[in-house]
TORKOL-4160 file (C-alpha; in steps of 0.2 Angstrom, whole numbers, padded with zeros to 4 digits, m for minus):
418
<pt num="1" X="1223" Y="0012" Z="m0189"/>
<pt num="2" X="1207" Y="0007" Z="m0181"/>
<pt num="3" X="1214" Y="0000" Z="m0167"/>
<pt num="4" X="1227" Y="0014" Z="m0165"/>
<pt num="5" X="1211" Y="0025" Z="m0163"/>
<pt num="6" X="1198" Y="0016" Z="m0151"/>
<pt num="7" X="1215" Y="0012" Z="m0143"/>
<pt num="8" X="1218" Y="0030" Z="m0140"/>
<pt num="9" X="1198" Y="0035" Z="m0137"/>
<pt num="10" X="1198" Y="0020" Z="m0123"/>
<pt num="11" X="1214" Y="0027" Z="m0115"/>
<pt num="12" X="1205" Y="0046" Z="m0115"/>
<pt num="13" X="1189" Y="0040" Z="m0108"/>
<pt num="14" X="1200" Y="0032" Z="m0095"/>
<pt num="15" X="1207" Y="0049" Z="m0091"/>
<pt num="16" X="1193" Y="0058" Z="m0091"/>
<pt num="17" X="1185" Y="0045" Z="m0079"/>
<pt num="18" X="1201" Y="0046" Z="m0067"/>
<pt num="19" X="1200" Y="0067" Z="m0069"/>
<pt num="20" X="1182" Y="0069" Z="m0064"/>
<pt num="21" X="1181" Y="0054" Z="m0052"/>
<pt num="22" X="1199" Y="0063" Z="m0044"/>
<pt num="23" X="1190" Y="0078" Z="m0045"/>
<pt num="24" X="1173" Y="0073" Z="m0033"/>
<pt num="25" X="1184" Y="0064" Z="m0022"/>
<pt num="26" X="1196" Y="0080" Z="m0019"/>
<pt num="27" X="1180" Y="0087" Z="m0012"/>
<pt num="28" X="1175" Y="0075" Z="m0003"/>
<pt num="29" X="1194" Y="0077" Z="0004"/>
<pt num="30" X="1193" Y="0094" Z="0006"/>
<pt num="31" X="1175" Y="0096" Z="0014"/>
<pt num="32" X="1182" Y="0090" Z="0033"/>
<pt num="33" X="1197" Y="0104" Z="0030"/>
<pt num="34" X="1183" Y="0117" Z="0029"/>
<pt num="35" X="1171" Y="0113" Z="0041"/>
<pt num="36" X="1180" Y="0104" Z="0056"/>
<pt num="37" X="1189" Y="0121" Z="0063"/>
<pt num="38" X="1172" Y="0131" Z="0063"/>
<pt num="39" X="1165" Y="0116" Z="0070"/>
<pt num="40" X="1177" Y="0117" Z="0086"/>
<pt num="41" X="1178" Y="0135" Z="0085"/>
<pt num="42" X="1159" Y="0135" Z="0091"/>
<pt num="43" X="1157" Y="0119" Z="0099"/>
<pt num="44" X="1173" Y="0117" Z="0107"/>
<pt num="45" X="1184" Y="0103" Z="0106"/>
<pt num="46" X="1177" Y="0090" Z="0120"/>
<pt num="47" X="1159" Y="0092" Z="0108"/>
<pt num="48" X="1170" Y="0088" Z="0093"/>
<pt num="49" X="1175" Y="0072" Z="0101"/>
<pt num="50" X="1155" Y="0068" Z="0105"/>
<pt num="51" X="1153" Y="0071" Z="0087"/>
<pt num="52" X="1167" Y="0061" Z="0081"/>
<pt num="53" X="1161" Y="0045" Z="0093"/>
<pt num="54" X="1142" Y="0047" Z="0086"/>
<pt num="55" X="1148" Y="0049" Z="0068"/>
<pt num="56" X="1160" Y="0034" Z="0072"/>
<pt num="57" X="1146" Y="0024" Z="0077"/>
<pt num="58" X="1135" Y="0027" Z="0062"/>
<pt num="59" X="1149" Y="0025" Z="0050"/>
<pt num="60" X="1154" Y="0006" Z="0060"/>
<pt num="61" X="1134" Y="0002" Z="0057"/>
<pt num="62" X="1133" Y="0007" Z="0040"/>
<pt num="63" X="1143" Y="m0008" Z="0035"/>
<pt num="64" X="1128" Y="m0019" Z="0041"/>
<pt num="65" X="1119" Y="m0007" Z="0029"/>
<pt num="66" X="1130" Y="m0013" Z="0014"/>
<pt num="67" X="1131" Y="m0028" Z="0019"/>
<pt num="68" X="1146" Y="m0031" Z="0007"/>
<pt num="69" X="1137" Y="m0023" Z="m0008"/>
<pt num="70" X="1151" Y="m0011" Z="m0011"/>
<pt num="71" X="1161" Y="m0027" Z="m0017"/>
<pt num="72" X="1152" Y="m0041" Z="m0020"/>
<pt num="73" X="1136" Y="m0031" Z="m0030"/>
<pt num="74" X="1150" Y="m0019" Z="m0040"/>
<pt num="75" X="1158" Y="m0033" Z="m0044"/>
<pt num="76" X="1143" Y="m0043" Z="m0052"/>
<pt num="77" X="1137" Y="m0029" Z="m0056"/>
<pt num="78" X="1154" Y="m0024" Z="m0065"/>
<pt num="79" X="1154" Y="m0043" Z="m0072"/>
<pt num="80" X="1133" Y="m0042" Z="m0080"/>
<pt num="81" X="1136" Y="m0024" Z="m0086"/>
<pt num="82" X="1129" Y="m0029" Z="m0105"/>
<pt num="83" X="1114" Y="m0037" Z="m0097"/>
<pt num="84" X="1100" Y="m0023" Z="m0091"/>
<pt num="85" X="1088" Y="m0038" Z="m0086"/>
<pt num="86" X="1100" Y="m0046" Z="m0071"/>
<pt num="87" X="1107" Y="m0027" Z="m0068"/>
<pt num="88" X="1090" Y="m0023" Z="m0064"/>
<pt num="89" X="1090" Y="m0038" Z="m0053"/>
<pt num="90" X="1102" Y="m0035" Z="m0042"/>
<pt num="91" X="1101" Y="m0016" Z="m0039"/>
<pt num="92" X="1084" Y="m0021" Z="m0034"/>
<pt num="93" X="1088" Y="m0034" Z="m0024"/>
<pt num="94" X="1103" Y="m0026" Z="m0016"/>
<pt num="95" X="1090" Y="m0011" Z="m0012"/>
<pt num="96" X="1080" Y="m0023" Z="m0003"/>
<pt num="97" X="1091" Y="m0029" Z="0008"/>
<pt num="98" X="1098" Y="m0013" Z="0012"/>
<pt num="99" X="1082" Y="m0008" Z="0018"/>
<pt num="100" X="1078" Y="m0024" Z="0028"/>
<pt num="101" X="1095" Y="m0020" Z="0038"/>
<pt num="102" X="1092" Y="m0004" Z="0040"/>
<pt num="103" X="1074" Y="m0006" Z="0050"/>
<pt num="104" X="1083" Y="m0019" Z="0060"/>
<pt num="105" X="1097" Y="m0007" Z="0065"/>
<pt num="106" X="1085" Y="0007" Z="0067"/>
<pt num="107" X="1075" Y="m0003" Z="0080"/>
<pt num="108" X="1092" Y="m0010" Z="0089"/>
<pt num="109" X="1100" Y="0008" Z="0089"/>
<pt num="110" X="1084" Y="0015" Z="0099"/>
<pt num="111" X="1082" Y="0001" Z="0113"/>
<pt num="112" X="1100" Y="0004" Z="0115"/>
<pt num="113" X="1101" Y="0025" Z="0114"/>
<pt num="114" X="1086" Y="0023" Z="0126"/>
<pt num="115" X="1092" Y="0013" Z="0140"/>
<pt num="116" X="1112" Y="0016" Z="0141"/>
<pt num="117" X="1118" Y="0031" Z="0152"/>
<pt num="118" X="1130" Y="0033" Z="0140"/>
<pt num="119" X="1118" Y="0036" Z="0124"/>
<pt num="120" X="1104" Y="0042" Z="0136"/>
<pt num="121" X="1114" Y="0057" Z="0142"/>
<pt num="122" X="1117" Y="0061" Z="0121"/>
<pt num="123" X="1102" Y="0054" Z="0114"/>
<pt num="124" X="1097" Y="0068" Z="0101"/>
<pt num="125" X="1114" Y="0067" Z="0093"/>
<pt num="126" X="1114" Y="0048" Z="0093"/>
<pt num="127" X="1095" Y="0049" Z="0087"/>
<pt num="128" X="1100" Y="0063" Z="0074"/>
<pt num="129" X="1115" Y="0052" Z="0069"/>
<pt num="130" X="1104" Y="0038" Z="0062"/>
<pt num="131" X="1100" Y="0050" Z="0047"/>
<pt num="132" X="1114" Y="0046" Z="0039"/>
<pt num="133" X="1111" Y="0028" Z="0037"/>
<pt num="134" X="1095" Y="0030" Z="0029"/>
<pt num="135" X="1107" Y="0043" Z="0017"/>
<pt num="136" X="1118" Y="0025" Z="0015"/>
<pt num="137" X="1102" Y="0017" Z="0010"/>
<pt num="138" X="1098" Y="0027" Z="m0005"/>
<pt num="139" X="1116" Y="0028" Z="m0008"/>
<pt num="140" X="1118" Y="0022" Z="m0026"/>
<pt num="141" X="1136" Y="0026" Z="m0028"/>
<pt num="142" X="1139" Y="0006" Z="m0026"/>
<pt num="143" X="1129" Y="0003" Z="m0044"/>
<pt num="144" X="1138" Y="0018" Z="m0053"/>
<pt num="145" X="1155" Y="0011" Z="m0050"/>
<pt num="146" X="1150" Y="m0008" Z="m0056"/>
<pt num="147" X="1145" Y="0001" Z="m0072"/>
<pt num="148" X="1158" Y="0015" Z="m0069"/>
<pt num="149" X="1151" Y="0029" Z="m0071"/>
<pt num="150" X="1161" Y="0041" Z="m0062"/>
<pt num="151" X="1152" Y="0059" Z="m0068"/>
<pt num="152" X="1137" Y="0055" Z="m0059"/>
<pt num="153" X="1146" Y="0049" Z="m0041"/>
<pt num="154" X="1155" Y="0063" Z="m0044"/>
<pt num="155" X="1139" Y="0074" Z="m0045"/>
<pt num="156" X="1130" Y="0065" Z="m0031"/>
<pt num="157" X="1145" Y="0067" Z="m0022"/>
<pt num="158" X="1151" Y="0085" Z="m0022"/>
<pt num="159" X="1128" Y="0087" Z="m0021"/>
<pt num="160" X="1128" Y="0079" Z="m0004"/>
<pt num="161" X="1143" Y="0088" Z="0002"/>
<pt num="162" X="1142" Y="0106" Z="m0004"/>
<pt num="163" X="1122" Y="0104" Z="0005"/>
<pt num="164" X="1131" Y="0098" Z="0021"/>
<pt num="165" X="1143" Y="0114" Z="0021"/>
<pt num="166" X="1128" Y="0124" Z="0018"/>
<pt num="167" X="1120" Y="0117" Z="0035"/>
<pt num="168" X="1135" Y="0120" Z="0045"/>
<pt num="169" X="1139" Y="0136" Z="0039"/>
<pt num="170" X="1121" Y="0142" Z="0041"/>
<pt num="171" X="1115" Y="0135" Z="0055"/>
<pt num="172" X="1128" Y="0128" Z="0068"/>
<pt num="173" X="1127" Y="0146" Z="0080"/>
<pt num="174" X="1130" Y="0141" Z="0096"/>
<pt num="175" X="1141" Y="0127" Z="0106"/>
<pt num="176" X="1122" Y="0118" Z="0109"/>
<pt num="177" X="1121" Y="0115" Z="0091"/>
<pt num="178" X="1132" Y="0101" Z="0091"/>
<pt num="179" X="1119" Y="0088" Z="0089"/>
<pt num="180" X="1114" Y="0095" Z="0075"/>
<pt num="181" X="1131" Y="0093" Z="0066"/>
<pt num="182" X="1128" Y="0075" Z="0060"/>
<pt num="183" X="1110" Y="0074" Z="0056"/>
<pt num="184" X="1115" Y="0090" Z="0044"/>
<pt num="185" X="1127" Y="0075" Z="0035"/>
<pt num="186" X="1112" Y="0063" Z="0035"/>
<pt num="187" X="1101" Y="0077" Z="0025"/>
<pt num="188" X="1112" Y="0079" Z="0013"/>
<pt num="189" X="1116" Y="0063" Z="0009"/>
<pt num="190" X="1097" Y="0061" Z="0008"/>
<pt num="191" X="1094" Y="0071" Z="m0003"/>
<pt num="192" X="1105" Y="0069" Z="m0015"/>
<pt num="193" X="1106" Y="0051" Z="m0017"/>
<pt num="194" X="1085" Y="0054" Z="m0019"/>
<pt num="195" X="1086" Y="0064" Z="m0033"/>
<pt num="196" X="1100" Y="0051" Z="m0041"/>
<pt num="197" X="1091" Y="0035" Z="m0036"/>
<pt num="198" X="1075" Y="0046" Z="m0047"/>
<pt num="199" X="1089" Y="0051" Z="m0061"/>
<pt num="200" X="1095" Y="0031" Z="m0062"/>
<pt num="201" X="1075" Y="0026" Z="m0062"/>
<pt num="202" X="1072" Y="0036" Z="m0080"/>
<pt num="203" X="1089" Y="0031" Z="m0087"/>
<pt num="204" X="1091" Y="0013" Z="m0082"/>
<pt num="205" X="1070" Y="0008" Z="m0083"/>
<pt num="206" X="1073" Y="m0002" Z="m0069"/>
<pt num="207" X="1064" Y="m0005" Z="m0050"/>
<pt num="208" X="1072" Y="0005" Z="m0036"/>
<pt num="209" X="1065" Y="m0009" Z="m0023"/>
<pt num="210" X="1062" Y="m0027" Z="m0026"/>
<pt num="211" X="1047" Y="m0036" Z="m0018"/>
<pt num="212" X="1058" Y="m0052" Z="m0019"/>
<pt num="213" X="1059" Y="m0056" Z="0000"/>
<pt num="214" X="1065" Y="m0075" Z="m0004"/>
<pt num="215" X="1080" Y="m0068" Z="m0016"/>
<pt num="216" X="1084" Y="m0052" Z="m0003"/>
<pt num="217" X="1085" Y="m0067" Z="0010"/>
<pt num="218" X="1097" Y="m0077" Z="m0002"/>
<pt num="219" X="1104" Y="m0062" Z="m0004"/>
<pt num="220" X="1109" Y="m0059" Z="0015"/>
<pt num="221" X="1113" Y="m0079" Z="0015"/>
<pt num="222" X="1126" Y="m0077" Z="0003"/>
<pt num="223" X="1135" Y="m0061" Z="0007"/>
<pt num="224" X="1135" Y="m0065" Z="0024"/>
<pt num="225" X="1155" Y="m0070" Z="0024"/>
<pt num="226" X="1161" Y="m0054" Z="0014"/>
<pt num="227" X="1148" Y="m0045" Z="0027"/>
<pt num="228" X="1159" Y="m0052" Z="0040"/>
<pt num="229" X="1177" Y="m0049" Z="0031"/>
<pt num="230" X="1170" Y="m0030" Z="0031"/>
<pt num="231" X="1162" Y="m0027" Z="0047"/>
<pt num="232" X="1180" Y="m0032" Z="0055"/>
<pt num="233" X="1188" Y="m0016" Z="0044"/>
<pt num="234" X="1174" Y="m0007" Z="0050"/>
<pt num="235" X="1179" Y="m0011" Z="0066"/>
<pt num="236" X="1198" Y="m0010" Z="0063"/>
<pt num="237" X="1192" Y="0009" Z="0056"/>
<pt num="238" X="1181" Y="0015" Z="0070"/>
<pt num="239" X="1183" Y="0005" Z="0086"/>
<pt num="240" X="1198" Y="0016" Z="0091"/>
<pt num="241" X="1191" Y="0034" Z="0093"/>
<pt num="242" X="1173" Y="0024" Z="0099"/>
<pt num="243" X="1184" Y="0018" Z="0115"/>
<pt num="244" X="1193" Y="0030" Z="0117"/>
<pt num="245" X="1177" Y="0042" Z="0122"/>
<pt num="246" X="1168" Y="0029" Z="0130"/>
<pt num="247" X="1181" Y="0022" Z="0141"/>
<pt num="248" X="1194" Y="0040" Z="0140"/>
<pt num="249" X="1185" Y="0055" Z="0139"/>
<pt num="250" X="1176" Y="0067" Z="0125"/>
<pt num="251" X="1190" Y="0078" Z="0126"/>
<pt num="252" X="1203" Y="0065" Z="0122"/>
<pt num="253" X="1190" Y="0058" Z="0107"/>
<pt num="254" X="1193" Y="0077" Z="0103"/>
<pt num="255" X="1211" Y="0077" Z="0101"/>
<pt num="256" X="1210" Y="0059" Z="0091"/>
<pt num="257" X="1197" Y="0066" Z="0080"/>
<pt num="258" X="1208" Y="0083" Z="0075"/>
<pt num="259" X="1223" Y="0069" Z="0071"/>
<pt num="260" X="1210" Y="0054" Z="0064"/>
<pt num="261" X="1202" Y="0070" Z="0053"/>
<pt num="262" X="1222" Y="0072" Z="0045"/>
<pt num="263" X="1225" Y="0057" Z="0044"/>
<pt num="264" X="1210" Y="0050" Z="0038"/>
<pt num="265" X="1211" Y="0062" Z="0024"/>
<pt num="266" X="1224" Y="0048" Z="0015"/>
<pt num="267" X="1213" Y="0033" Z="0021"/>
<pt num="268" X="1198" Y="0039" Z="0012"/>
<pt num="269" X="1209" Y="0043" Z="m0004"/>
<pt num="270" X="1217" Y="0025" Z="m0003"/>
<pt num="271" X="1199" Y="0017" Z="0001"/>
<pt num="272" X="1191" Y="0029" Z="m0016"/>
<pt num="273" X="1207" Y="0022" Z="m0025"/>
<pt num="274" X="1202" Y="0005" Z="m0023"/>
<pt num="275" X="1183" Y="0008" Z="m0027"/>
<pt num="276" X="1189" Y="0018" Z="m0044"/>
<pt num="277" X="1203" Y="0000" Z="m0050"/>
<pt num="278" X="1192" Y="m0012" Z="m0038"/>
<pt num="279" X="1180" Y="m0016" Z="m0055"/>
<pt num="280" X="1194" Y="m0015" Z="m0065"/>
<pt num="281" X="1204" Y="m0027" Z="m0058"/>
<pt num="282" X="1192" Y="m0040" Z="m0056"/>
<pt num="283" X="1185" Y="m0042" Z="m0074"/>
<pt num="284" X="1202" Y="m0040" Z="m0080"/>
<pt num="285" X="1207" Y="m0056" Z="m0071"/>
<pt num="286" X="1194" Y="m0065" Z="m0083"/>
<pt num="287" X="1203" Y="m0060" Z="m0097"/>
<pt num="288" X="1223" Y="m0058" Z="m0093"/>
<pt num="289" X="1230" Y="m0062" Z="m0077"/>
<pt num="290" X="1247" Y="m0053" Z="m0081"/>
<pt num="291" X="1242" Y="m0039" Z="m0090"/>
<pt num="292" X="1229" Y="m0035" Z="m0075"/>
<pt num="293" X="1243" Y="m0037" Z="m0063"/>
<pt num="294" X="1254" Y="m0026" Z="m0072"/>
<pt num="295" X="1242" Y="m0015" Z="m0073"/>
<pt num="296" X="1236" Y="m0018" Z="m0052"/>
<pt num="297" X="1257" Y="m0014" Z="m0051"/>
<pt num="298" X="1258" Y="0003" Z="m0060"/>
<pt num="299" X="1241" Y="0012" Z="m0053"/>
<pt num="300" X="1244" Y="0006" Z="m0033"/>
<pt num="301" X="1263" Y="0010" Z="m0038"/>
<pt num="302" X="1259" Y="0028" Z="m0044"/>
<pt num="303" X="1247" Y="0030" Z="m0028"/>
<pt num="304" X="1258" Y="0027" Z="m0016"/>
<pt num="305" X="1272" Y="0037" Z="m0023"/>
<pt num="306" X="1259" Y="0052" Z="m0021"/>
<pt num="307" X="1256" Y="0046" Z="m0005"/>
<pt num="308" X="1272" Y="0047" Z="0002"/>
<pt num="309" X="1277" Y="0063" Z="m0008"/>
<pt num="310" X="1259" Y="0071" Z="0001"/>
<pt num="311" X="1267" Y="0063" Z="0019"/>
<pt num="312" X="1283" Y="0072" Z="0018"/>
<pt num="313" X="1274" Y="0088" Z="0014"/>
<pt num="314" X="1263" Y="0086" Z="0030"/>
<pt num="315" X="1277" Y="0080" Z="0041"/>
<pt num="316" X="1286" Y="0098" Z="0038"/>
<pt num="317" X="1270" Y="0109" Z="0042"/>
<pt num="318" X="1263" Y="0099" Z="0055"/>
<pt num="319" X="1263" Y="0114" Z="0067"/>
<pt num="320" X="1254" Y="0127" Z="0052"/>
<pt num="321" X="1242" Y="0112" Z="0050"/>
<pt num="322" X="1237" Y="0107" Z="0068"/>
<pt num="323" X="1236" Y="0127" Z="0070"/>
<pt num="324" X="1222" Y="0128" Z="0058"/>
<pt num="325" X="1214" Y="0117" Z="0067"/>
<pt num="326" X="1216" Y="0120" Z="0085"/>
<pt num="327" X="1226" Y="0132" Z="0096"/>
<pt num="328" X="1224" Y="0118" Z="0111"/>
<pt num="329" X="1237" Y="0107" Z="0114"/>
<pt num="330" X="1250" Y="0111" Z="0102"/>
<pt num="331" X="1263" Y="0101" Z="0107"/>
<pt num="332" X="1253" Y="0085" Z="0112"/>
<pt num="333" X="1244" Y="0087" Z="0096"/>
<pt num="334" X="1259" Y="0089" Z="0084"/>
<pt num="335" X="1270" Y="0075" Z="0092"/>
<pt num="336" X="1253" Y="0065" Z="0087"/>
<pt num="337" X="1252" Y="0070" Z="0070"/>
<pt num="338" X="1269" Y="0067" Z="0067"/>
<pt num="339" X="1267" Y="0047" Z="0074"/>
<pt num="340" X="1249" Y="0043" Z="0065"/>
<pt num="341" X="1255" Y="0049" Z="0046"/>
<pt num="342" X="1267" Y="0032" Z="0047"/>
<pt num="343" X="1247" Y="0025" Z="0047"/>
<pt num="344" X="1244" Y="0030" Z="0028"/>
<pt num="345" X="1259" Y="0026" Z="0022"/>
<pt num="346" X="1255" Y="0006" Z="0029"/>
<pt num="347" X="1240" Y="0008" Z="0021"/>
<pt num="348" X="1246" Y="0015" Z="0004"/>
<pt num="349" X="1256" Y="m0003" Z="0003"/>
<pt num="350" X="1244" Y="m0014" Z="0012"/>
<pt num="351" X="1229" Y="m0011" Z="0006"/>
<pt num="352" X="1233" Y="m0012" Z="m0016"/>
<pt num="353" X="1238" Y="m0030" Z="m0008"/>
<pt num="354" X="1220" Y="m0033" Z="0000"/>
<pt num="355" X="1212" Y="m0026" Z="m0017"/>
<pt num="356" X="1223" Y="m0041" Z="m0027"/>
<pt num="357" X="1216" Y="m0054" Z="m0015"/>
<pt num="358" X="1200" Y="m0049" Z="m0016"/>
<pt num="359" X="1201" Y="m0051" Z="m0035"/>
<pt num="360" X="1210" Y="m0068" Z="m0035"/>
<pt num="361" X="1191" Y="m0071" Z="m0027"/>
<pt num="362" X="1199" Y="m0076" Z="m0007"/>
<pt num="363" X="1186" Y="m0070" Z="0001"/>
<pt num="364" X="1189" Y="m0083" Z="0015"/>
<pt num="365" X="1205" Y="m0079" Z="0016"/>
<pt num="366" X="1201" Y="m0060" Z="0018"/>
<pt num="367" X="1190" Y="m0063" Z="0033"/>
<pt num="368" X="1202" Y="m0075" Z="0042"/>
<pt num="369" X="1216" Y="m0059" Z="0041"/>
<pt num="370" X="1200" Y="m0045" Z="0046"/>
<pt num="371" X="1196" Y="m0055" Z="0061"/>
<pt num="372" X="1216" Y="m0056" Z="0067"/>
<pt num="373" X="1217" Y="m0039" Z="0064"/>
<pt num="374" X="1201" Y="m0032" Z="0072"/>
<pt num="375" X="1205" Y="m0043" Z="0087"/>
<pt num="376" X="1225" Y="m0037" Z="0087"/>
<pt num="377" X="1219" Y="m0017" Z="0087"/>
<pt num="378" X="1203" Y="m0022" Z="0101"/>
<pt num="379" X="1218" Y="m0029" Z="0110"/>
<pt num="380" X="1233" Y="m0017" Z="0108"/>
<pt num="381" X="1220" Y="m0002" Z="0110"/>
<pt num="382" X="1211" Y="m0007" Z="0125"/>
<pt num="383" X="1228" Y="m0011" Z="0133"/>
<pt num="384" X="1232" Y="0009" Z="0127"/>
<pt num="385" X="1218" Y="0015" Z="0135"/>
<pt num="386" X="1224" Y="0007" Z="0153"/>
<pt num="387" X="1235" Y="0022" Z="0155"/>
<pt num="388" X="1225" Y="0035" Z="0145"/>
<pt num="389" X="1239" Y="0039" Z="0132"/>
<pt num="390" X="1237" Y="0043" Z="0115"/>
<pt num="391" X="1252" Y="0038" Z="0111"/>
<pt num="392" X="1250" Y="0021" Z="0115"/>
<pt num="393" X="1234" Y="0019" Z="0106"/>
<pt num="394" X="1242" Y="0027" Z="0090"/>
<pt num="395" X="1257" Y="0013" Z="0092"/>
<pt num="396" X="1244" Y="0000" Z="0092"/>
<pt num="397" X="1237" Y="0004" Z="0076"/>
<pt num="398" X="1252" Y="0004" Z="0068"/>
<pt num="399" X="1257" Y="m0011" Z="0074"/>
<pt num="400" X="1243" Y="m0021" Z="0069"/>
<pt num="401" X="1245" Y="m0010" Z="0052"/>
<pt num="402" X="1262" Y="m0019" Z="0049"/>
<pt num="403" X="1258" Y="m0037" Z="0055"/>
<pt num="404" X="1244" Y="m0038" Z="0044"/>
<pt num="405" X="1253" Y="m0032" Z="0029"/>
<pt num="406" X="1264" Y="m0044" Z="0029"/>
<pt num="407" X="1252" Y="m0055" Z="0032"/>
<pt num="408" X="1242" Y="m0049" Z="0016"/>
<pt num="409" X="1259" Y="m0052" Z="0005"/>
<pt num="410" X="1261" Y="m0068" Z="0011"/>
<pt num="411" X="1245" Y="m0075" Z="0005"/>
<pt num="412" X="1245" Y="m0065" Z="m0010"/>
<pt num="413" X="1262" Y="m0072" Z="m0016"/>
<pt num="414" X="1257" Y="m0088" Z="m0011"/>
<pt num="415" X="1241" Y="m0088" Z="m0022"/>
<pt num="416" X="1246" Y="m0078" Z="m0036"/>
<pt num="417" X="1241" Y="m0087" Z="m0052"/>
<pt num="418" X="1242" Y="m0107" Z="m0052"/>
């Protein structure tokens, strides 16, 4: 009878976890929906696609921020939750090196916004854009999903978010105000990772920052192949829309963006799907390889099926959806759409696959695929870009979207347990 009940109180806290966690990433989800029309409406669509490239940029470089933290910490983190003493370690450590990156970033990003025509002619949106990877740096979300706590990610979350609508919706007046739109993400972020990093100080007892340069060193050492493994997906993520406006034009960075913005909506619920079982998964493997499998099956099985259901449900009001967006380009625009949502529905099988390996602890394995991939989209895009058609750039992605998943299965049936 005992059993019977924490069995039943540890499936509820589950649900309640999965409830509130769902319920913080739905706005994160839904925050682009709201702001991205009034964004174009006032800037106009060939700004929207200077914004996307500069937010694209910030978003490749904040993997060097991480530097792998989002899977190596969470998962030491995940694996030393009962022992506040190396917790504290390696939140303070991590922090450390976070900071070390991001003063080395800082200092590349202004050499290179300062000489570069292309930076040059945009430099307070690219300067403003750097805000949000000091918001990454006092991000804390990577520790609260090691010990899972999703209420607070969810608060820090929805925090950051609702203060960004706020900026937008109070102080983007005019088409100028588009370098503005970005640093109004990075304020937000600031602030409410700042009063959560104060929050986890009281709670936890433990230092923010270490002054442990020779552990933050080893630190950077150590991680430096998962850093690697991740700065390819970054690439694989953010490379497209980054060539397409420095080697296409703004205005096509515009019309990616409105399609990438749709689209994207599902890759950031598949990605928040793997950060929510990530932990999960891997101290599960330490007690019960076939149960946690079993388990890995059902969740990324009931995911996908979502997925697809959500796919078809786009694919028949692609033209009501594309309107509330943009009037411009209809027909280009809706053809597009139509093409890019085969992208999620790679993903919603592809990635469950990469999540398994990860756990099975084949890091090296995961970087020799990342760096095929990377290489395959820098390839298939550039290639695109030769004839300026979206099309063709769009046919890429899914391209190397298919070769690598089979590439994932493969090595995950070949390494599943021995």
């Amino acid at each position: 009878m005992i059993k019977a009940k924490l069995r039943n109180l540890y499936r509820n806290k589950k649900l309640s976890d999965l409830s509130v966690y769902g319920f913080g990433q739905a706005f994160n989800l839904v925050t682009p929906i709201l702001v991205v029309p009034y964004i174009i409406a006032i800037c106009g669509i060939e700004n929207y696609g200077k914004i996307g490239v500069a937010l694209s940029l910030a978003f490749f470089l904040i993997v060097f921020i991480d530097y792998g933290s989002e899977i190596i910490s969470v998962r030491e983190i995940s694996l030393q939750r009962d022992n506040k003493v190396t917790v504290s370690e390696i939140f303070s450590t991590t922090q450390l090196a976070k900071t070390i990156m991001l003063f080395i970033i800082i200092g590349f990003c202004s050499i290179l916004f300062f000489t570069i025509p292309y930076f040059k002619d945009e430099f307070l949106l690219y300067i403003f854009t750097l805000s949000i990877l000091v918001g990454q740096v006092l991000n804390p979300v990577w520790f609260l999903q090691g010990v899972e706590n999703y209420k607070l990610i969810t608060v820090v979350n929805v925090a950051s978010k609702l203060l960004y609508l706020s900026f937008i919706f109070f102080f983007i007046r005019e088409e100028g105000d588009y370098v503005f739109v970005n640093l109004y993400w990075g304020l937000g972020a600031i602030i409410a990772n700042v009063g959560m990093l104060i929050y986890l100080n009281i709670h936890y007892k433990f230092k923010i920052l270490s002054k442990n340069f020779v552990s933050a060193r080893k630190y950077i050492v150590q991680n430096f192949q998962i850093f690697t493994s991740q700065l390819f997906t970054s690439l694989q993520m953010y490379l497209p829309i980054m060539l397409i406006g420095w080697l296409g034009s703004n205005v096509m960075a515009g019309q990616y963006k409105v399609i990438e913005q749709i689209v994207g909506i599902f890759r950031t619920y598949i990605l928040l799907s793997f950060n929510f079982l990530y932990p999960k998964i891997c101290y599960g493997m330490q007690e019960s390889y076939k149960r946690t499998v079993k388990y890995w099956a059902v969740s990324n099985g009931i995911n996908a099926v979502f997925i697809f259901v959500c796919l078809i449900v786009i694919a028949t009001y692609k033209v009501e959806i594309i309107n509330y967006f943009t009037k411009a380009d209809m027909l280009k625009l809706t053809a597009l759409l139509l093409l890019a949502l085969l992208i999620p529905a790679i993903q919603a099988l592809q990635v469950p696959l990469k999540q398994l390996l990860l756990a099975m602890n084949h890091n090296k394995v995961y970087v020799r695929i990342s760096f095929v991939q990377t290489l395959l989209i820098l390839l298939l895009v550039v290639v695109s870009l030769v004839y300026y058609e979206l099309f063709a750039v769009i046919w890429a992605i899914i391209i190397s979207e298919l070769i690598i998943s089979f590439a994932y299965l493969f090595f995950v049936l070949r390494y599943k347990e021995r």
